[in-house]
C-alpha positions in Angstrom: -111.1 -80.0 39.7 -111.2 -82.5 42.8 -108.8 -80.3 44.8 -111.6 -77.3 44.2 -114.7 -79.8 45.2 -112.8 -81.4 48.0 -112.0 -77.4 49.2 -115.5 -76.6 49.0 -116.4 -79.8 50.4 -119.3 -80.2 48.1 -120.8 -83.4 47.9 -123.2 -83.3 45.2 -122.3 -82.2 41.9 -125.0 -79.3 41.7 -123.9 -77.7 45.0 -120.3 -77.4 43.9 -121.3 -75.7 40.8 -123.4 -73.2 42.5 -120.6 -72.6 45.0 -118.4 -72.0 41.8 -120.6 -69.7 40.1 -121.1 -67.9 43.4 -117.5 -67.7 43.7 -117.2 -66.1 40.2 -119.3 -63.6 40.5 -117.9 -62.2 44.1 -114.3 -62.2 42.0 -115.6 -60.5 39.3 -117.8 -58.0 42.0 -114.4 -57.9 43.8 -112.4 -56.4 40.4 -114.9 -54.2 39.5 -114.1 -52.5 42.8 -110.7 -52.4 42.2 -111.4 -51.0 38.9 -113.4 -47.9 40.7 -111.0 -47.1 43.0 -107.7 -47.3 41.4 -109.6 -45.2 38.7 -110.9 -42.6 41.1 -107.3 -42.0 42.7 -106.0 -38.9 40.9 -102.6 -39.6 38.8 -99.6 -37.2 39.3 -98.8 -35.1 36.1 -96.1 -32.8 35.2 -96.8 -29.1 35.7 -94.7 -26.5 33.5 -97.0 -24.0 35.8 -95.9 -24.7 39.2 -95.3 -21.2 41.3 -92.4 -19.7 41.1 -89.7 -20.3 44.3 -88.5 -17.7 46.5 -89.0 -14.5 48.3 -92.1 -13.0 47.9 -93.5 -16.6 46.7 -96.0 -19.0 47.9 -92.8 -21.4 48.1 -94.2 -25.2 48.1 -92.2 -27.1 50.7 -92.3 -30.0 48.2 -90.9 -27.5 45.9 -88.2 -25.8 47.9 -87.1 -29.5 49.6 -86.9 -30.3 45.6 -84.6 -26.9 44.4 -82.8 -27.6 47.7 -82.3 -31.4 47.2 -81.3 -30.9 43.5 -78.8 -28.2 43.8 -76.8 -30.1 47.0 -76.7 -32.6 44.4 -75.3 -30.6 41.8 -72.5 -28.8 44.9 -71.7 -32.2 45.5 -70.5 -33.4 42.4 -68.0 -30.4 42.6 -67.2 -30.7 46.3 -67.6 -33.8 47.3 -69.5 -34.7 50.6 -70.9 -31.6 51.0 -74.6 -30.5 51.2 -74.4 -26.6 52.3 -78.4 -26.5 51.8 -80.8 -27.8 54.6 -83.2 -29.8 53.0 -86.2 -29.0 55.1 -88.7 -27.8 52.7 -88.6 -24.1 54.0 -87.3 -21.1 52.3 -84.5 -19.2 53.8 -81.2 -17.8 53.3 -79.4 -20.4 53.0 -81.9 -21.6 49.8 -81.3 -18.6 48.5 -77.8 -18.1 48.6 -78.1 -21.6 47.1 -80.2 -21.0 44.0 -78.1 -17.9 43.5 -75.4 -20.3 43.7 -76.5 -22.3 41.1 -77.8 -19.9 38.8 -74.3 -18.4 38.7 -72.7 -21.7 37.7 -75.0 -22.7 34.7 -75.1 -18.6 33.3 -78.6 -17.6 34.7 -78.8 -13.9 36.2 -78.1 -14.9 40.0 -81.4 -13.2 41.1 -81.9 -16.4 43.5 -85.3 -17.1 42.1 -86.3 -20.3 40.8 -88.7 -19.4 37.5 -88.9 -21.2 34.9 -85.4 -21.1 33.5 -83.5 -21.9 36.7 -86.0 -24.3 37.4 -85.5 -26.2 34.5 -81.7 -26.6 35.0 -82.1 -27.3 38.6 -84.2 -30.5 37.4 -81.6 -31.3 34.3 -78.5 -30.9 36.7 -79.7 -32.6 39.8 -80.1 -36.3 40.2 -82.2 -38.0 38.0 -84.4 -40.0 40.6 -86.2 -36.8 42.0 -85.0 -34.9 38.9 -85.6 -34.7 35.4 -89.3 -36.1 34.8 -89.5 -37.7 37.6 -91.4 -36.4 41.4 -90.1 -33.0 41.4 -90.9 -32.0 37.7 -94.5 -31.7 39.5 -93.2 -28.6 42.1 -90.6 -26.9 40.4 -90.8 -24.1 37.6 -90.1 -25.6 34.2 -89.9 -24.7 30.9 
């Protein structure tokens, strides 16, 4: 308690308490803003409904950098240190020859769409940081 008066530099016993109480209620003023914000920031959540990927598509860039992030991981673990697949977030040829790719190696019809089905390998097959349920299960197709 003296290190608290002698920070407020309070000399009389009444003044410090005021200063205390003061003190209190600006902290709890202080969390009760906290409280509001952190509670008005919208939370991610998983969406089974995210558009399909690929021609014809709205195509996400967080969603194509996902399908195109997941499936060099998934060529890598077969040929090592290589990533044919640009990972720039826009659809092309070169994603598509990739998801047709990977749809022929886990026995999806290589249509070189990512729906639901092929989008729910791509996020059990690729690396499980982005993968899985983890930031791209919120862009890619899932079942």
């Amino acid at each position: 308690m003296a290190t608290i008066r002698h920070h407020f530099r309070a000399t009389e016993e009444g003044t410090f308490h005021k200063r205390l109480t003061a003190l209190t209620r600006m902290l709890g003023v202080a969390a009760a803003m906290v409280v509001l914000v952190v509670g008005a920031v919208p939370q991610a959540q998983a969406s089974p409904s995210a558009a399909y990927i690929g021609d014809g598509y709205p195509n996400n860039p967080h969603g194509v950098w996902c399908v195109q992030h997941l499936i060099n991981d998934v060529y890598e673990d077969i040929y090592p240190r290589m990533r044919p697949i640009p990972e720039d977030g826009l659809w092309g040829p070169n994603t598509k020859w990739g998801v047709k790719w990977f749809q022929d190696q886990v026995y999806l019809y290589p249509d070189g769409i990512v729906g639901r089905a092929t989008g729910q390998k791509i996020l059990e097959e690729g690396d499980s940081y982005y993968g899985g349920h983890n930031y791209c299960y919120s862009y890619v197709p899932n079942e």
